[in-house]
C-alpha positions in Angstrom: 45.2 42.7 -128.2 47.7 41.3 -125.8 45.9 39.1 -123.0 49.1 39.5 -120.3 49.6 42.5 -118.4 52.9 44.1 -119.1 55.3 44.1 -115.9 54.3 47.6 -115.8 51.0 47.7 -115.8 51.0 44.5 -113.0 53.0 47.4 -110.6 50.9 49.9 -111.4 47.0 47.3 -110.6 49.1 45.9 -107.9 49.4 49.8 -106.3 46.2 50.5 -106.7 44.5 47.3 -105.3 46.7 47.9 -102.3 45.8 51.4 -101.7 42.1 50.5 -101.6 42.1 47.5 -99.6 45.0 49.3 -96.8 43.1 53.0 -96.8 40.0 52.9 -98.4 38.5 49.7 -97.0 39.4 50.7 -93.3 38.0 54.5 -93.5 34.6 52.7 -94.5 34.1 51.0 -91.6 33.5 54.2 -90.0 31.8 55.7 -92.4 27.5 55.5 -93.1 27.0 53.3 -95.5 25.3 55.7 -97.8 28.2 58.1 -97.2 30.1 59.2 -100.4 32.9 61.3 -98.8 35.5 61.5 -96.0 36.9 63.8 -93.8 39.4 66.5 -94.8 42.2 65.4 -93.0 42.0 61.9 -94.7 41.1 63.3 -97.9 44.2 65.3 -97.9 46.4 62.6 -96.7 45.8 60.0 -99.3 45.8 62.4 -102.2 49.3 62.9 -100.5 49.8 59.5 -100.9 48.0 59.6 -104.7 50.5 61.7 -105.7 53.8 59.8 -104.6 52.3 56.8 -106.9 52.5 59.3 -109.4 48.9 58.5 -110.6 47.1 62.4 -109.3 44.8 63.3 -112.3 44.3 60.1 -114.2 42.4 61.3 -116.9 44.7 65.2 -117.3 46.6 64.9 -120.6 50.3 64.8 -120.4 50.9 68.1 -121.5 48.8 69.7 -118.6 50.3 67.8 -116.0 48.5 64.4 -115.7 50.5 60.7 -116.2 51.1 58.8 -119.1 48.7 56.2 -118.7 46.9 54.1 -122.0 43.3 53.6 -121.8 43.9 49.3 -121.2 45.8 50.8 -118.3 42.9 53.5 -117.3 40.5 51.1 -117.2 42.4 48.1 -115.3 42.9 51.2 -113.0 38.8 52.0 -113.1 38.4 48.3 -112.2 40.7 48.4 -108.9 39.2 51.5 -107.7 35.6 50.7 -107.4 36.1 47.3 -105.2 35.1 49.2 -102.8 30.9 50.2 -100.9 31.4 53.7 -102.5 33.3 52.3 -105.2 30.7 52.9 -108.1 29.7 56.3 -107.7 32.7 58.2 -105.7 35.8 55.8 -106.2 38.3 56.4 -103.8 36.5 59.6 -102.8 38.1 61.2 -105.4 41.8 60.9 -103.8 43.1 60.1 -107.0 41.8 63.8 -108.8 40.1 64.5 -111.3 40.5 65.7 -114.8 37.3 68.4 -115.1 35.8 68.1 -118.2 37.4 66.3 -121.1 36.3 69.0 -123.9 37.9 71.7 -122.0 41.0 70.4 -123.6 39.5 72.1 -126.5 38.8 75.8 -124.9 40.8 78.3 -126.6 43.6 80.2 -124.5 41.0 82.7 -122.9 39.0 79.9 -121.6 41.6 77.8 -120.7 42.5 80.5 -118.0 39.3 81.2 -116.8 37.8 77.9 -116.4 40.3 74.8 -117.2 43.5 75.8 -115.1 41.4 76.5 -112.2 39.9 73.0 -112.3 42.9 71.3 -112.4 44.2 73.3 -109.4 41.4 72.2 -107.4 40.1 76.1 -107.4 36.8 75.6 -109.5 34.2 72.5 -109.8 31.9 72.2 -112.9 28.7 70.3 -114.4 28.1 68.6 -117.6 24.6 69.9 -118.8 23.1 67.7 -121.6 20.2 65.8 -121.0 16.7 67.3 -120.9 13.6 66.5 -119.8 12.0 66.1 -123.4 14.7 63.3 -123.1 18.1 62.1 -122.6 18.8 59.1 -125.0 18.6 60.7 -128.3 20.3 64.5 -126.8 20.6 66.3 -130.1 17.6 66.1 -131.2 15.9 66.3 -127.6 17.6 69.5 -126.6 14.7 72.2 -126.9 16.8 74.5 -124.7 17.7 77.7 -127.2 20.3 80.2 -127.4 19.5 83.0 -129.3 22.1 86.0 -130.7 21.8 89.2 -129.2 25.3 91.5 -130.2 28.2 89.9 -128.3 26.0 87.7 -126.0 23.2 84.8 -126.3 20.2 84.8 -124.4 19.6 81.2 -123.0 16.4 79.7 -121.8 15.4 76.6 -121.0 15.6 73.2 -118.9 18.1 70.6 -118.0 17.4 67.5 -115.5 19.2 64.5 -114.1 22.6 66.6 -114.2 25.2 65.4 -111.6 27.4 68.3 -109.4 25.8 71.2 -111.0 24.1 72.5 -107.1 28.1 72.6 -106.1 30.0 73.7 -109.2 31.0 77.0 -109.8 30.7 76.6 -114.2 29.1 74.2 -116.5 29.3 72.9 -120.0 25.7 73.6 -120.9 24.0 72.8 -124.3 21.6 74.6 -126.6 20.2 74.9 -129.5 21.4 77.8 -131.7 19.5 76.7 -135.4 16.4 74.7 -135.1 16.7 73.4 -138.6 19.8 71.7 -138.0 19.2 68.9 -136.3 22.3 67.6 -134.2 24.3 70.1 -136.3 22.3 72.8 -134.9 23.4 72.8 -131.1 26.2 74.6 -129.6 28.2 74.3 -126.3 28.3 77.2 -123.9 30.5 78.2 -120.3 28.1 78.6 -118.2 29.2 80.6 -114.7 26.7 79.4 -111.6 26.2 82.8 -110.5 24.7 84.2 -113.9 21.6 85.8 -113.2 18.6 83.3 -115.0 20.8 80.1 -113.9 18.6 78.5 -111.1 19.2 74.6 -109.9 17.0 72.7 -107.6 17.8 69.0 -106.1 16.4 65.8 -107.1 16.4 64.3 -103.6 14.5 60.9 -104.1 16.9 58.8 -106.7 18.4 55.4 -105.9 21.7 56.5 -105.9 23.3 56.9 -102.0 24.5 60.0 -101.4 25.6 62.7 -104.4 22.0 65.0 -105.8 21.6 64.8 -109.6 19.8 68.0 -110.2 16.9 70.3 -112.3 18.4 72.9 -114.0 16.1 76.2 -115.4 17.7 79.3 -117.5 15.3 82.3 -117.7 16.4 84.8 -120.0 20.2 84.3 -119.2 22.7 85.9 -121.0 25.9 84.1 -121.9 28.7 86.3 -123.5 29.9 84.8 -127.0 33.7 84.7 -125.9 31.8 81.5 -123.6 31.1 79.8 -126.6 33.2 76.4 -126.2 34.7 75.4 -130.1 32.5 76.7 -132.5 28.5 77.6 -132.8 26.3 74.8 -134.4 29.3 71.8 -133.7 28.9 71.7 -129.8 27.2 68.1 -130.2 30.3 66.6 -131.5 32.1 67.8 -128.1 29.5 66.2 -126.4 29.5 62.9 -128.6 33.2 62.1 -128.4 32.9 62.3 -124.5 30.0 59.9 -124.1 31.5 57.2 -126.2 34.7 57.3 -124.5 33.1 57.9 -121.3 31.3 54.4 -121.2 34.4 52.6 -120.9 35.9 53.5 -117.5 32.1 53.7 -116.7 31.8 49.6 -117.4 35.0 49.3 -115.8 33.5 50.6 -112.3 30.9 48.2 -112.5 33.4 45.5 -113.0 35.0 46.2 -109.9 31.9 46.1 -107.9 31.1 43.2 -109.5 34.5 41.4 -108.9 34.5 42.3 -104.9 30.8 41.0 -104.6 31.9 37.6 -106.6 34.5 37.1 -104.3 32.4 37.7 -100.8 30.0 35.3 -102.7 32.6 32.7 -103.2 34.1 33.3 -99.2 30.7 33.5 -98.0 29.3 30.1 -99.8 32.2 27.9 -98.2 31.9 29.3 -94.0 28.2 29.2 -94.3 26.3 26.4 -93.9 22.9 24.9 -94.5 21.5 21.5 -93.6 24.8 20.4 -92.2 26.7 21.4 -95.3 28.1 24.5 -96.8 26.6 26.6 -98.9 29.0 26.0 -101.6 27.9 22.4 -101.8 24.9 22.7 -103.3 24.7 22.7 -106.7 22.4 25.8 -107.1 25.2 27.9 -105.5 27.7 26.7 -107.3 25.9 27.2 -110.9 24.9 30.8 -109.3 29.2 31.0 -108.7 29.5 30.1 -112.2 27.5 32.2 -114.0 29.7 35.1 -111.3 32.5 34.1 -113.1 31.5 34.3 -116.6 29.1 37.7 -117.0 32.7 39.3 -115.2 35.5 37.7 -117.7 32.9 38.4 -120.2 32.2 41.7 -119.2 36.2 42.7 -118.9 37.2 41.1 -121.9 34.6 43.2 -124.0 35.7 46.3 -122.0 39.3 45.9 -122.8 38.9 45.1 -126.2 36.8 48.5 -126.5 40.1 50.2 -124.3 42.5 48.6 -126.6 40.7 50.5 -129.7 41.0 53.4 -128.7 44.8 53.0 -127.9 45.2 52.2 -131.5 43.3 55.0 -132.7 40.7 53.4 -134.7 37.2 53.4 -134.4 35.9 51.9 -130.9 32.3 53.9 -130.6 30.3 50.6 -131.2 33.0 48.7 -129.0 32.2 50.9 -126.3 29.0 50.6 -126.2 29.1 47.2 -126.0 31.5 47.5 -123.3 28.7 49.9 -121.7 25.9 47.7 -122.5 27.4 44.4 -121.0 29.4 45.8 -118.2 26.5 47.2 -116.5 23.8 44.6 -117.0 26.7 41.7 -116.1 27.5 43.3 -113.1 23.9 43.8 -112.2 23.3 40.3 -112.3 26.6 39.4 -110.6 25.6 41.7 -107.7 22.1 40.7 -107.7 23.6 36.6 -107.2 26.1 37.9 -104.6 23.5 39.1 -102.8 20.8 36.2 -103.1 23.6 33.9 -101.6 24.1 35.9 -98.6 20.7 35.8 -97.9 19.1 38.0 -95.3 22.6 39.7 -94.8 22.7 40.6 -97.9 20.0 43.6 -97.7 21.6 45.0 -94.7 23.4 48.2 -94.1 26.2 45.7 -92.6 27.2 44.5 -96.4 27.7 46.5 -99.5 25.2 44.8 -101.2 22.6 47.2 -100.9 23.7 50.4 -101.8 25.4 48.1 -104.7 22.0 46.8 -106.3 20.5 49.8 -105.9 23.4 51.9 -107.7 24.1 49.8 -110.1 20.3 49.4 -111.5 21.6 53.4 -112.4 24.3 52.1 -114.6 21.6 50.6 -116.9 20.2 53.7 -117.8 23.0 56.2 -116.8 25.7 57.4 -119.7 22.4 55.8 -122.2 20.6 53.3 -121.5 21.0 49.4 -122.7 18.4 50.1 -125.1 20.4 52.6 -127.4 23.4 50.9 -126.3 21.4 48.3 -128.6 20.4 50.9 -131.2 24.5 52.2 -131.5 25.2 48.6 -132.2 23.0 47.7 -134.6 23.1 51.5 -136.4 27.0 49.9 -137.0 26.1 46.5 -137.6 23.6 46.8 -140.3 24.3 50.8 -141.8 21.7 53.7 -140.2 20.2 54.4 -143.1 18.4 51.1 -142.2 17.4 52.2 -138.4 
């Protein structure tokens, strides 16, 4: 893995940073500081703007439209664009597009039509409906939600919780189990349409996270046609397995970023303010605090790019990116955590990020699987799973 960034890649970080600090920055001071969009006009505007950087649709294969951009690149990209209050959760507001879902890829030329074009037009919004409430970090053999055969449709019934998007989206990518004696080779992936009679959602208001719902989802006797079948029945976990592993590496990379921007208000902070007749940054505490900034974030991106760089060679990065996951998230915890400490009473006030950042990011430890099976993926590789 090469440690310097290529001339192009330097152009393209060097856009990005740019864009956020000259429009991103400034449309937040205006914003509330739990707020995780902007107005239209704005919105429009700097997807205008998106657009004549030639990075629209970052993660939208080349063939459909998107830019030719590595994963290094994506996630040196992910990095920039969450250095911002909103930055984990609703970078950039979403000026910079958004691919849909990743296994759509995979629909056949039916589905493409019906449900993958239209996202990528900006015509349809969707859900990704895998987690249950028997539990989330082992999902394939969790998922009691059942799909049984009945001629050309499947009656679904069933529960889904802590699903992002799916009170606003108009389809879904929604999970079930089609042979109960399969294990995670007994689960399929369906196209689920909002509107289907059975489909009923409900808010989870009270979560840390600032602004976006995750939500309950409940499936009474809905019927599915088979043509909605995404791939084919009984391998719809391996859809949903390549997506999380990748997944986790953009996701570290956003916590990065917020980690980054906090380290450097730390480090600005520590050497105006002053205690005792001295600034903060004199006193050793602080600085060790500064330190340990520095080295959770070089550690953190190192271990993210290595996992990036894997999967840009096409060899196997799924323990990689877990531990890009894993360390990411509880690195930039701690970072943020410090930055805040050393900006003392300021730094639990709506006037500073800091806030909405601790709280979001104690998320990241348990969102896209916890640390704990983080863990469990890394060891399964490290020491064989017939031994976990």
């Amino acid at each position: 893995m090469h440690l310097q960034l290529t001339e192009e890649q330097d152009l393209i970080i060097g856009m990005v940073r740019k864009f956020v600090l000259e429009e991103i920055i400034p449309l937040e001071m205006n914003l509330d500081a739990d707020a995780d969009e902007i107005e239209t006009k704005d919105y429009d505007r700097l997807v205008g703007k998106v657009k004549e950087m030639g990075l629209y649709g970052l993660d939208i294969p080349v063939e459909f439209g998107g830019p030719e951009i590595d994963m290094v690149t994506r996630t040196l990209i992910a990095i920039e664009m969450s250095k911002h209050r909103a930055g984990l959760y609703a970078p950039c507001y979403g000026v910079f597009g958004g691919a849909g879902l990743a296994q759509l890829y995979e629909a056949n030329d039916d589905q493409k039509e019906r449900y993958l074009f239209p996202v990528l037009r900006g015509e349809k919004k969707s859900f990704f409906g895998l987690t249950e409430p028997s539990g989330g970090s082992d999902p394939a053999r969790a998922i009691q939600t059942k799909a049984v055969r009945d001629g050309d449709d499947w009656i679904i019934d069933g529960s889904k919780i802590f699903i992002s998007g799916a009170d606003k989206a108009d389809f879904g990518l929604l999970f079930a189990r089609t042979s109960p004696d399969k294990g995670r080779g007994g689960v399929t992936c369906f196209l689920v349409d909002t509107d289907t009679p059975g489909f009923h959602v409900r808010r989870i208001v009270h979560t840390l996270r600032s602004a976006k719902y995750a939500t309950e989802l409940q499936f009474e006797n809905m019927r599915v046609p088979n043509a909605n079948v995404l791939g084919e029945v009984n391998k719809g976990f391996a859809i949903a397995s390549d997506r999380l592993s990748r997944q986790r590496i953009p996701y570290s990379a956003g916590c990065i970023g917020v980690a980054v921007k906090a380290h450097e208000m730390a480090l600005e902070y520590s050497q105006i303010r002053e205690t005792f007749g001295a600034p903060l940054s004199s006193r050793q505490s602080i600085q060790w605090m500064l330190v340990d900034n520095e080295i959770d974030i070089k550690q953190a991106t190192w271990i993210t790019l290595e996992a990036a760089d894997r999967v840009d060679q096409g060899i196997s990065f799924r323990k990689e990116a877990a531990m890009s996951k894993l360390v990411g998230s509880e690195a930039a915890s701690r970072v943020v955590d410090r930055s805040l400490q050393i900006h003392g009473g300021y730094g639990v006030t709506k006037d500073f990020p800091f806030e909405r950042w601790y709280r979001e990011m104690r998320i990241r430890r348990i969102g896209e699987g916890p640390s704990e099976v983080q863990r469990h993926i890394i060891a399964r590789d490290l020491l064989g799973s017939s031994l976990l």
